[in-house]
Structure formats: structure tokens, C-alpha cells
N, C-alpha and C positions, 0 to 999 in steps of 0.2 A: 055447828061443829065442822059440816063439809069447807064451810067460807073460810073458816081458821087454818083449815089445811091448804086449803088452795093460799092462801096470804102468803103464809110459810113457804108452801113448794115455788110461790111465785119470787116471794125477797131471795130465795139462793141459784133461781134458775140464770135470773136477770144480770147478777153481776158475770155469772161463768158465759154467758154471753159475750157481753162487752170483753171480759178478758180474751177468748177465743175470739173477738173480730180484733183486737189490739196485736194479738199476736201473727193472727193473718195477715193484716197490710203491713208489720213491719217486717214483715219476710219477701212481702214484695217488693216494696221499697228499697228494701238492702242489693237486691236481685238487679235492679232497675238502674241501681247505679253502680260503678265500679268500689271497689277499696281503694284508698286512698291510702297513700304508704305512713305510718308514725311519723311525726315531727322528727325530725333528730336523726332520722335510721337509713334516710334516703343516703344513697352510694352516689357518690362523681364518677360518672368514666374521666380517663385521663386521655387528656387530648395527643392528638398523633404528635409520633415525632417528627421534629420536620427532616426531611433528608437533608444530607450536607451534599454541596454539587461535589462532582467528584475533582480533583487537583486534576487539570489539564497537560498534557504527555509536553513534555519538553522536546521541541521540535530538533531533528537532526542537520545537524550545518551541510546543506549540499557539497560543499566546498571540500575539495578533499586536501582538506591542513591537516600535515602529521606533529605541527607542533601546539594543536587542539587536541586535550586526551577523550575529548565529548566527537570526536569525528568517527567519521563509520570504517575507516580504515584499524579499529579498534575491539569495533562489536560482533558479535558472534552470529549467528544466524539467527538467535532470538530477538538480537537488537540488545545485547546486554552488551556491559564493556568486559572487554577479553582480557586485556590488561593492554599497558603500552612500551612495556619494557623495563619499566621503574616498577617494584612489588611496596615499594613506602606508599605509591599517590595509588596505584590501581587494582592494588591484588596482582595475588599468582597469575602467570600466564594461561592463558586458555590450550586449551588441547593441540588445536590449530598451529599455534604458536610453540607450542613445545613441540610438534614435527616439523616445523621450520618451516611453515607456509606465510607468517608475518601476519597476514590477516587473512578471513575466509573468502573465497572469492563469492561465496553465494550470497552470503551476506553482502556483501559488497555491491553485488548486480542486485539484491534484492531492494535496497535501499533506492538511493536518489536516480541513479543512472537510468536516463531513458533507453526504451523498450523498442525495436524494430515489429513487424505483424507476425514474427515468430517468436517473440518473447527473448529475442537474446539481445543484448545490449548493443545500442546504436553508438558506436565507439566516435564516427563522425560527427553526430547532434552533441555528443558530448561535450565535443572540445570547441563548435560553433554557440553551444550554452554557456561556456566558460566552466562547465564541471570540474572537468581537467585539464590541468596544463603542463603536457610532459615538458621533464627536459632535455636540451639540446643533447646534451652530453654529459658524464661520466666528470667528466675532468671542468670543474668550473672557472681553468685559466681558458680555456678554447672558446676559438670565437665563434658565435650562434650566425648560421647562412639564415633570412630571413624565408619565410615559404615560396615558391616559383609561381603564381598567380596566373597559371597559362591550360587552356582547356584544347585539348586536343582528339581531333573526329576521329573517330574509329569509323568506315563505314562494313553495316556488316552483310554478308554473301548472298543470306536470301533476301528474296525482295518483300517478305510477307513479314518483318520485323525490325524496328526503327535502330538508327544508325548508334552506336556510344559515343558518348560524349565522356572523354578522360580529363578529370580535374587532377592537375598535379596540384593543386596548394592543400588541399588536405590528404593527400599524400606523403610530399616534401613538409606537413607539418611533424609528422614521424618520422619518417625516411630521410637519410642521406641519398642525395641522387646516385653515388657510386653504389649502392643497396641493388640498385634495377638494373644501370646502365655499367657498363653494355653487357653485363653474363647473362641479363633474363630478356633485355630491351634492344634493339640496335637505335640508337638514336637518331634514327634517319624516318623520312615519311615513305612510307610502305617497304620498309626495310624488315618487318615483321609480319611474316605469309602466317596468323591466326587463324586455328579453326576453334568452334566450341568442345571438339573430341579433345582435342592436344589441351587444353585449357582445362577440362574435367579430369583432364590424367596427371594434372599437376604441372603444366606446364604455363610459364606467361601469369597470365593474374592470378591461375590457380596455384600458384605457387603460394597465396596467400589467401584468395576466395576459395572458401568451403574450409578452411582450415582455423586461422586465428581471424578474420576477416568476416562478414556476410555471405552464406551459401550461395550458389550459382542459381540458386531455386530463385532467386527474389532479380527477378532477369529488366525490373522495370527499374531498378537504382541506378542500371550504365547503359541501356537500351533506353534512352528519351528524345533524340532526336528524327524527327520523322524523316524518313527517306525525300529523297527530291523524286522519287518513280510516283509516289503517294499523292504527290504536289499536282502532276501531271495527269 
């Protein structure tokens, strides 16, 4: 009778066995390896967009042509066009323009015009760049004098700083000679007793340096000629 029971307790111990080790390693298994996504369910990322380069700045014509409406004698300080006098091709006039200034001057230095070590515009590299080319005159029956091509020693009083050297052609490329001669100049050699006082008070080149001209400060532009005491 004991052996019947044991057969019995043995045929239902045996499979709950095997089910309990079936169900143990397939929890380790599952464990052991990742999920793997559904067929069908997996997601694409979508690929970057590609940037588009940016459209490159339309370069400003150095050249100061007023009968280009793309020139900087048009643009405003931000570089936009101000207008050019015609509201059909450019728009209203800019502010500038409506108080009668024509164009900004800061715009204007901001742009193309080369820069002296003070930041103000080198009015002379200008016009040896060819940026600008004033004109003679007012009146375009009158005949253009060509520039005077002639450099003239200034020597000056102390001995501890180099002599100037006076270039009349980028002078006489602005200037009419009757401008200087003779109310500021005497047209003679040492006909003009110069000091740096009388010159800082407005007198002589200061009539023009420190004013519309290059300041008296930048004393190496007309002081380049070494003295002959220095030589010695």
C-alpha cells in the first residue's frame, strides 16, 4: 500500500519539477538577452537636414560711382541703400538724405576708405588708391591745371626732430595753388618764419591740419627727412 502511494506522490512530483526548471531557465534566458523590437514596429530616425550655405554678401564697389545705385555713397550706416534720389528704383530717401546731407559720411568712412592709426580716413591713400577722384572744378568747360609734382624741405628748428618734406602734388591734386599762395604761403624759400605754436593756433598748414586734414598729432607724415646734424 506504502509503494502505491509513493508511485502516485512520485508520478505528480516529477513533472512539477521539470515545469519549475522549464520555467527557471527560460527567465534566465530572456534575462541574458536583450528584447528585440516587433517586426514591423521598429521607428527610422530621419536623417539631418543638410544646412544650405548661406548666399554670400554682395561685395561693395570701392569705386565711388554716383551713377551705380549699389555704391556706398547711397548706403546708410548699416550698409543698406538709403535711397538715390529716384523713389521708383530705391525707395524713400533715407533720413540722412532728407536733412540734406546726400549721403552719411560715417557710412561712407565706414566702408571702403582706408584708415590712418587714428581711425580717420586717409584722404591721401585714397586718391593714390584710386578710391576717389575729385573734380577739378565746378564748371566742366574749365581747363584741369595737372598736379605740381615738386617736394619742398621744410627744415625744422630743433635739432632733435627730422626735417619736412612738402609734397605739393597731392596737395595741388585738391587745391588750386591760388588756395595757399600767397594769403597763407609766401612763395619764396624761407619767405615763411614757421613755428609749431603759430601752426597749432591755426596758422600755415593748421589752417587745414587738425581740422579737415590729418591732426598735428601724427607728426611722422611731414617730419621724414632726417636732419644733416643727425648725418654728422
Amino acid at each position: 500500500m506504502k509503494s502505491l502511494y509513493s508511485i502516485k506522490f512520485i508520478s505528480r512530483i516529477v513533472p512539477l519539477a521539470i515545469l519549475t526548471t522549464f520555467i527557471v531557465y527560460a527567465g534566465i534566458t530572456s534575462a541574458a538577452e536583450p528584447a528585440k523590437p516587433a517586426t514591423g514596429t521598429q521607428k527610422t530616425v530621419p536623417a539631418a537636414k543638410e544646412t544650405q550655405p548661406a548666399a554670400p554678401k554682395e561685395k561693395v564697389s570701392p569705386i565711388l560711382d554716383p551713377k551705380d545705385p549699389k555704391s556706398i555713397l547711397y548706403l546708410d550706416t548699416k550698409g543698406s541703400l538709403a535711397g538715390t534720389g529716384d523713389p521708383a528704383k530705391s525707395g524713400p530717401a533715407s533720413e540722412a538724405v532728407k536733412a540734406g546731407a546726400g549721403w552719411h559720411p560715417t557710412a561712407l568712412a565706414a566702408a571702403v576708405l582706408p584708415k590712418d592709426k587714428y581711425g580717420l580716413v586717409d584722404w591721401a591713400r585714397a586718391v593714390k588708391d584710386h578710391i576717389v577722384v575729385p573734380r577739378h572744378s565746378l564748371d566742366p568747360q574749365e581747363e584741369e591745371m595737372p598736379p605740381l609734382d615738386m617736394n619742398v624741405v621744410i627744415e625744422a628748428k630743433s635739432d632733435f626732430v627730422n626735417d619736412v618734406v612738402y609734397p605739393h602734388y597731392i596737395h595741388t591734386w585738391w587745391l588750386k595753388c591760388e588756395v595757399c599762395h600767397p594769403k597763407i604761403f609766401i612763395p619764396q624759400k624761407g619767405g615763411n618764419n614757421m613755428t609749431m605754436i603759430e601752426i597749432a593756433g591755426g596758422k600755415f598748414c593748421g589752417r587745414c591740419h587738425g581740422k579737415i586734414a590729418f591732426p598735428l598729432t601724427d607728426c611722422m607724415r611731414c617730419h621724414v627727412q632726417p636732419k644733416k646734424a643727425a648725418k654728422k
